[in-house]
C-alpha positions in Angstrom: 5.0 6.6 53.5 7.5 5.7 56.6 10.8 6.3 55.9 10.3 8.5 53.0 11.6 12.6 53.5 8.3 13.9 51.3 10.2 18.1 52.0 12.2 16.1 48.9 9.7 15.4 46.5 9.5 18.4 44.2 5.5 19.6 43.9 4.6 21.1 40.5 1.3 23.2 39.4 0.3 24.4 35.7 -1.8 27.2 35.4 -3.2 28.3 32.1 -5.1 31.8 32.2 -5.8 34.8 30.3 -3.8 38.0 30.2 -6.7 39.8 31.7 -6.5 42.1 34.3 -10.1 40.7 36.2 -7.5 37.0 35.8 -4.9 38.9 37.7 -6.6 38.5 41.1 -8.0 34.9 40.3 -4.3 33.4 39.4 -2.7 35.0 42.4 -5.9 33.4 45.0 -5.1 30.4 42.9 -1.7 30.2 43.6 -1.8 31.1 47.2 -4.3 28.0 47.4 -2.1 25.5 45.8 1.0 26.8 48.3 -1.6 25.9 51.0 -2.4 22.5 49.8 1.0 21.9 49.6 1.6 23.5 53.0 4.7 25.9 52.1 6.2 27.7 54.5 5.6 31.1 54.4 6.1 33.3 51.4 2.8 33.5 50.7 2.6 37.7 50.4 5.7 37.2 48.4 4.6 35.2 45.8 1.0 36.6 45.4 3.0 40.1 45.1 5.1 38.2 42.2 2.6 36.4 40.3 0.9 39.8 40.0 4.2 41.8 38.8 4.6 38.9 36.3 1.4 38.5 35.0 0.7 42.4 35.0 3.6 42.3 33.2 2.1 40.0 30.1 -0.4 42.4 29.8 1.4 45.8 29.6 4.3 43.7 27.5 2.3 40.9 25.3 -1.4 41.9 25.3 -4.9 41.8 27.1 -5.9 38.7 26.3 -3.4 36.5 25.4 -3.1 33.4 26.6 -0.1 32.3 29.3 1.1 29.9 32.1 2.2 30.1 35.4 3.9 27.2 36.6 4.9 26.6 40.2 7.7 24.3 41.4 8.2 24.0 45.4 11.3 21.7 46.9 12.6 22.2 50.0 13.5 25.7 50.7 12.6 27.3 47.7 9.5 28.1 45.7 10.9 28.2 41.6 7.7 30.8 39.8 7.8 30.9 36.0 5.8 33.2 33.6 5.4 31.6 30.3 4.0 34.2 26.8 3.9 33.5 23.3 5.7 37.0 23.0 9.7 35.9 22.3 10.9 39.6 23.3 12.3 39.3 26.4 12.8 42.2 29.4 15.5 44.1 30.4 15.6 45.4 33.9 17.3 48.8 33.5 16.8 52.3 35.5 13.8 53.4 37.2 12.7 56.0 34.3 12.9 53.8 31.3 9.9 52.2 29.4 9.3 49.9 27.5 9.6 46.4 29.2 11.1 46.9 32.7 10.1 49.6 35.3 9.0 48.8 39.2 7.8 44.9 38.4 11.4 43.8 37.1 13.4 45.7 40.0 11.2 44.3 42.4 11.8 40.7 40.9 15.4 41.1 41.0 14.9 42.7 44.5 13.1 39.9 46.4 14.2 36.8 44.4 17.0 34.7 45.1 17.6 34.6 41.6 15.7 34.9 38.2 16.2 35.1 34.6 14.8 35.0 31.3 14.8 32.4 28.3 13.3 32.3 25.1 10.9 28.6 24.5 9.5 27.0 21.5 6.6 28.7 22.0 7.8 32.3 23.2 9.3 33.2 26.6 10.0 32.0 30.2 10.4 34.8 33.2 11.4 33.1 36.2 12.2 33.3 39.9 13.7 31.7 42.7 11.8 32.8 45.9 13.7 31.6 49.7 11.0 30.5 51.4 12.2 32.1 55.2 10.4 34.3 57.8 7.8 36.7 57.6 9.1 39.1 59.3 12.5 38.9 56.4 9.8 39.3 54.1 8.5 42.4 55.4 12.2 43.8 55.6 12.4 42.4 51.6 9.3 44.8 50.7 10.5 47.9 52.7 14.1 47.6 51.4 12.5 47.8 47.5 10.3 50.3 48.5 13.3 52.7 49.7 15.2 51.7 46.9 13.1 52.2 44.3 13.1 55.8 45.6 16.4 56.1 45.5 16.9 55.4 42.1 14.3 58.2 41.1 17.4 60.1 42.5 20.3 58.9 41.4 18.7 57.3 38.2 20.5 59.4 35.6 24.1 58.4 37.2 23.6 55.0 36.5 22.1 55.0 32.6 23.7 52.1 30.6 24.6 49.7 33.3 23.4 46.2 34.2 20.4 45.5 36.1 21.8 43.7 39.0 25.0 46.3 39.4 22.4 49.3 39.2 20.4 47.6 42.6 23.6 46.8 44.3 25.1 50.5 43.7 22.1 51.7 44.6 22.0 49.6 48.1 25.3 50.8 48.6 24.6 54.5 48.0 21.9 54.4 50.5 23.5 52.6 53.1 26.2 55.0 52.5 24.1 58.0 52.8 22.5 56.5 55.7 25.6 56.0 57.9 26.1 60.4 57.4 23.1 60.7 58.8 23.7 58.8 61.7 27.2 60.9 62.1 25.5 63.8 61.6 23.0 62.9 64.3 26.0 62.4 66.9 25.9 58.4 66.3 28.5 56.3 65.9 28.6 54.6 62.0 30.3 51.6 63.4 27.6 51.0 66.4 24.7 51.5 64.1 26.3 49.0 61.2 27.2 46.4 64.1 23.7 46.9 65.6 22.2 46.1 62.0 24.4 43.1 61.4 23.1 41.3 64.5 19.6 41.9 63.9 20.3 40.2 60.5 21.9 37.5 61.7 19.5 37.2 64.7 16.3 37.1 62.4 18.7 34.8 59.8 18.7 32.6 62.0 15.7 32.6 63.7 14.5 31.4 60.1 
């Protein structure tokens, strides 16, 4: 309709499915397809690779078989993805080697999301996310930098037992990034240079978003 901004409307989707891990690859296709219809930006990889974290999740955490709902909300520059169980236990995202329910999926959430969190519903629980919706060349750069962290806190894991989630994956950033500038020194390169020559590829690809 003329006049009207439609990027302001807020699109919603519902889908029901089973906990099963041959439903796995039918919601994530499913979701991809609805982003298309509603012609979002990129994030596609991103949010297949979520919806499969969160509903592999169900199954490891709740049960084959039980029943849950994805819902997807898209407005403007972000794409909101919510998990919703009957189970009313909700997950902790701690270090790499713990069990129970957190491990790779949770760090990963925390990781690529802008943000996320958990609440208990009427019915059982709600894991949710908040994805940017930006370049895909940032969200390539988003995938690598879990990758290398989630190998770096197979290292340093056991220093970091009993804190929160979100402080263990910014210590972490910043224990690489510092181990990274002494191996630039130690390679005759100048720390300063390297971080100066990283900050303007970030802004240039920031921007170029």
């Amino acid at each position: 309709m003329p006049g009207i901004d439609t990027r302001d409307r807020q699109h919603r989707c519902v889908l029901p499915f089973e906990a099963l891990p041959e439903q796995v690859s039918l919601l994530r296709h499913a979701a991809s397809a609805q982003l298309g219809q509603w012609g979002v930006p990129s994030g596609g990889d991103e949010t297949q690779l979520v919806v499969t974290e969160l509903a592999t999740n169900v199954i490891k955490h709740v049960g084959e078989g039980t029943p849950a709902t994805l819902i997807l909300e898209w407005k403007r520059e972000r794409l909101r993805v919510e998990m919703h169980d009957k189970s009313q236990s909700l997950p902790a995202l701690r270090t790499a080697d713990c069990n129970a329910e957190c491990g790779r999926g949770l760090h990963m959430l925390a990781a690529m999301a802008v943000d996320w969190g958990t609440v208990v519903t009427a019915l059982g629980k709600a894991v949710w996310c908040e994805i940017e919706l930006g370049s895909e060349t940032a969200c390539l750069r988003v995938k690598r930098a879990v990758e290398a962290l989630e190998s770096y806190q197979e290292r340093i894991g056991a220093t970091l037992l009993g804190r929160r989630g979100e402080v263990v994956l910014e210590e972490s950033a910043v224990e690489l990034i510092a181990d990274l500038l002494h191996w630039t020194s130690a390679r005759g390169l100048d720390p300063d240079d390297v971080l100066d020559r990283a900050q303007m590829h970030y802004e240039a690809e920031t921007e170029a978003a």
